[in-house]
C-alpha positions as CSV (number, residue, x, y, z in Angstrom):
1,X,-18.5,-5.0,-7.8
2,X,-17.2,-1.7,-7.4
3,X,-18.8,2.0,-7.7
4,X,-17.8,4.7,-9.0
5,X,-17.0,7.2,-6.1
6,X,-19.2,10.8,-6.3
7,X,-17.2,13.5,-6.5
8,X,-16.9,15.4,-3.0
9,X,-17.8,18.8,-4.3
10,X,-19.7,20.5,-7.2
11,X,-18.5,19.6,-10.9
12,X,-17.7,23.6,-11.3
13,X,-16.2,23.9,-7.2
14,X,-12.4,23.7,-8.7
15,X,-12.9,26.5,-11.2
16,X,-10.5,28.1,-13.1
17,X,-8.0,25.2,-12.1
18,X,-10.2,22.6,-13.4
19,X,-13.7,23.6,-14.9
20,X,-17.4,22.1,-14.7
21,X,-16.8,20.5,-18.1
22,X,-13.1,19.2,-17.4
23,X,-14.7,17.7,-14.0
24,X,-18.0,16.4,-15.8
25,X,-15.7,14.7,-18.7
26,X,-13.1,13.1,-16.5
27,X,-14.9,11.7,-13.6
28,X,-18.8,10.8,-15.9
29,X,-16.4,9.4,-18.7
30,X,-13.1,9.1,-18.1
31,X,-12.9,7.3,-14.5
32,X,-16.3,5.5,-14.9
33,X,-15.1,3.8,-17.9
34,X,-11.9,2.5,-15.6
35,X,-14.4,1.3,-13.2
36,X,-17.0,-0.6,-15.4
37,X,-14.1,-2.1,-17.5
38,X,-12.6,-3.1,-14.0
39,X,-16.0,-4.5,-13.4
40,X,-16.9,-6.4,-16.3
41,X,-13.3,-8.0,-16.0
42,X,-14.4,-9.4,-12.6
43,X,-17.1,-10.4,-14.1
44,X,-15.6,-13.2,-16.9
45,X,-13.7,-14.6,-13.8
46,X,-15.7,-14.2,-11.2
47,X,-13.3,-12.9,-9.1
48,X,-14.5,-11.5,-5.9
49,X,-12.1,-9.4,-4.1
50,X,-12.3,-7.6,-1.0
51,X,-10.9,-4.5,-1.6
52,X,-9.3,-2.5,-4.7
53,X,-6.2,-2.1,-2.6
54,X,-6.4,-6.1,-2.8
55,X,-7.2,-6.3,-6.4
56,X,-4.7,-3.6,-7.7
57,X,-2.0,-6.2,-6.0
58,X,-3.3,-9.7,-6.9
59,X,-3.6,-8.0,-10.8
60,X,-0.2,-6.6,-10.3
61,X,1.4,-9.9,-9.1
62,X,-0.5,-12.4,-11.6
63,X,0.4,-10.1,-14.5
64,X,-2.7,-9.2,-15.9
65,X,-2.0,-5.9,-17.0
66,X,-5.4,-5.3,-18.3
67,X,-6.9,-5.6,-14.8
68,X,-3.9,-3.7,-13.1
69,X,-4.1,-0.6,-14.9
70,X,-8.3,-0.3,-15.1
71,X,-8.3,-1.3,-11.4
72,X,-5.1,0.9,-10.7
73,X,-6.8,4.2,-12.6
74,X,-9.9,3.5,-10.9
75,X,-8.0,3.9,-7.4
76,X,-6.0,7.0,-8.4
77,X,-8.5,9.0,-9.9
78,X,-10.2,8.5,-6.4
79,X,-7.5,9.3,-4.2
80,X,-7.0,12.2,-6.9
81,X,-11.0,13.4,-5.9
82,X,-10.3,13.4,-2.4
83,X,-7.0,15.6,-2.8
84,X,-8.9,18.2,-4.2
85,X,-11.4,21.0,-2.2
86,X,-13.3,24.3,-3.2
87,X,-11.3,27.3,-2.1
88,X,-7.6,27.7,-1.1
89,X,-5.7,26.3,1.6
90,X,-2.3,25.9,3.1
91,X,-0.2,23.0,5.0
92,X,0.0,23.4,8.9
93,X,1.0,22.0,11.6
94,X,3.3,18.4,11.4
95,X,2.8,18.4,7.5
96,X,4.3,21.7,7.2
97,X,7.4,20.6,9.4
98,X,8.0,17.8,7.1
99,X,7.5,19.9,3.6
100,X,9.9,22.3,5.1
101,X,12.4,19.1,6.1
102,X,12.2,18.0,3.1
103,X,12.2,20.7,0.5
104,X,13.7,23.6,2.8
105,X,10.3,25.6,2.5
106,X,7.2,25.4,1.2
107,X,7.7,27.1,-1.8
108,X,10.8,24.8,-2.5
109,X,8.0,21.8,-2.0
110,X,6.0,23.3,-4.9
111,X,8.8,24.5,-7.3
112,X,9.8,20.3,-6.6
113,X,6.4,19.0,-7.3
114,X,5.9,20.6,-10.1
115,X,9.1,20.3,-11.7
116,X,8.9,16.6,-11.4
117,X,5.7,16.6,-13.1
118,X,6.2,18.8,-15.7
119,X,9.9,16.1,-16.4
120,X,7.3,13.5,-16.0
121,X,7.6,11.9,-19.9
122,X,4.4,10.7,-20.8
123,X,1.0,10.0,-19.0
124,X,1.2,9.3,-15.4
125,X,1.1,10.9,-11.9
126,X,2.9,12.7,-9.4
127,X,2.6,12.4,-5.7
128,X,3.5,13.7,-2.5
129,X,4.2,10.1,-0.3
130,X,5.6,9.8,3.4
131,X,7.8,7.1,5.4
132,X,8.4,7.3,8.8
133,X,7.6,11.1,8.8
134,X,9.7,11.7,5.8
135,X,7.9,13.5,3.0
136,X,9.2,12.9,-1.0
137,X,7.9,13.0,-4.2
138,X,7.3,10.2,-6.8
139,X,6.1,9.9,-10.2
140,X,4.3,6.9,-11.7
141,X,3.6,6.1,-15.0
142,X,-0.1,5.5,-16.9
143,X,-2.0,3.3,-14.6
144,X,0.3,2.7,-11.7
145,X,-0.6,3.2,-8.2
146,X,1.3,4.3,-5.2
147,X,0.0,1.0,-3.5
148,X,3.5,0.0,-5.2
149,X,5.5,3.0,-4.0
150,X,7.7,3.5,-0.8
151,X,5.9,5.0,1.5
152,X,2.3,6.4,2.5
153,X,0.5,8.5,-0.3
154,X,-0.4,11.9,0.9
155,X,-1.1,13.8,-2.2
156,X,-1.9,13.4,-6.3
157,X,-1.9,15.1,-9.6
158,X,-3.0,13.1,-12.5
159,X,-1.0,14.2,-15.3
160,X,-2.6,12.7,-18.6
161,X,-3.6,15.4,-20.7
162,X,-7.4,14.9,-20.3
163,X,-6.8,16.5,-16.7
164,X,-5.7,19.6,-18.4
165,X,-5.9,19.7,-21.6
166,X,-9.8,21.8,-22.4
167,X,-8.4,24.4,-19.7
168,X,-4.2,24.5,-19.5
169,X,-3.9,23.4,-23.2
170,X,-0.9,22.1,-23.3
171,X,0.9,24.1,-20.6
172,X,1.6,21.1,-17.8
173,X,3.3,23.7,-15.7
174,X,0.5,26.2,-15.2
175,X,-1.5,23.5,-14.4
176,X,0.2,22.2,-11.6
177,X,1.1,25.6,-10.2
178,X,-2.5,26.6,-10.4
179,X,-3.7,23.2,-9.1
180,X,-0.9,23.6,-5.9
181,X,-1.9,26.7,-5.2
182,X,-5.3,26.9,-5.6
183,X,-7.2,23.0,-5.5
184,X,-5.5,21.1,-3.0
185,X,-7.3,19.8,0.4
186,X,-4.3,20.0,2.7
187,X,-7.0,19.3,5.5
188,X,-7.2,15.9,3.6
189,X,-2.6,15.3,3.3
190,X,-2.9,16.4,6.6
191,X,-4.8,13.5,7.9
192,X,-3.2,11.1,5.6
193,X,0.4,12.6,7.0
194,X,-0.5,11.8,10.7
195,X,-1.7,7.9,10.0
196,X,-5.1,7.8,7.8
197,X,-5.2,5.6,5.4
198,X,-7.8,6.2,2.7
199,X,-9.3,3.6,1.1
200,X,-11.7,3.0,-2.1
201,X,-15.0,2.1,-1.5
202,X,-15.9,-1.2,-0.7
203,X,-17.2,-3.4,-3.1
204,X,-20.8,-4.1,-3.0
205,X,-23.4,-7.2,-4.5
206,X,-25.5,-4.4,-6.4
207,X,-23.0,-2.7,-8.3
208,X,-23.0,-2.5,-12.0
């Protein structure tokens, strides 16, 4: 069965983008629930799979779109975790070549982020994916992963309003300007830019 991942910083280290009780509510309630529910599906079936990468695709190909879109949200709200750090940072180095390829400069790359996830319709997410050193952004909708994209995911915004809503209100922009200036591990999109491949924790026996 899988766990649900611990946050990799204090409940209150992304404030004012995203406050103690934002954090507390969407990772205790929000993304546990994807994971039990993911869980107790495995459970009925007794399904054992090796990996949520391998489950998000087997659930994607067999059609189950129950599984898919726990098991999917489960694996995004992680990725989303790690995306995140305490105090603010910039791109460097080979990332920062690529952002500037792509978008002309950096502050084209987040007037282009943001824009795509404000015009985003819906719940969903926006990311920042590479292919062969190219950098481009994608959106996905509800539960969908960018295990299913073209491309290696760098980079992730959740954009269903209970990321948001008890500290932006309804204002999706000023979130994700906040969030790109201000909560994003670009230590992490580095890493992920020059070949790492993060994962989800592996499933264990013990649990629930």
């Amino acid at each position: 069965m899988f766990v649900l991942p611990e946050l990799p910083y204090g409940y209150d280290a992304l404030a004012p983008v995203l406050s103690e009780t934002t954090m507390r509510t969407h990772h205790d309630k929000h993304h546990a629930k994807y994971v039990s529910t993911t869980n107790e599906l495995l459970d009925k079936t007794g399904a054992k799979p090796g990996s949520m990468e391998e489950l998000v695709r087997a659930a994607k190909a067999a059609g189950d779109s129950k599984l898919y879109n726990n098991a999917g949200q489960a694996w995004n709200h992680a990725f989303f975790w790690s995306c995140m750090a305490a105090g603010q940072t910039r791109p460097s180095g080979p990332l920062t070549d690529a952002l500037m390829d792509a978008f002309g400069d950096l502050a084209s790359a987040k007037a282009r982020f943001v824009a795509d996830g404000v015009a985003h319709f819906g719940s969903g997410w926006v990311w920042l994916i590479a292919k062969d050193g190219k950098a481009r952004i994608a959106t996905t909708h509800d539960g969908m992963t960018a295990l299913e994209l073209d491309g290696a995911p760098l980079l992730v915004c959740d954009l269903w309003e209970h990321a948001y809503y008890l500290d932006h209100k309804n204002d999706r922009e000023g979130f994700l300007k906040a969030w790109w200036d201000r909560a994003i591990n670009w230590d992490f999109v580095s890493r992920q830019f020059a070949g790492e491949r993060w994962a989800y924790p592996a499933p264990t026996s013990t649990a629930a």
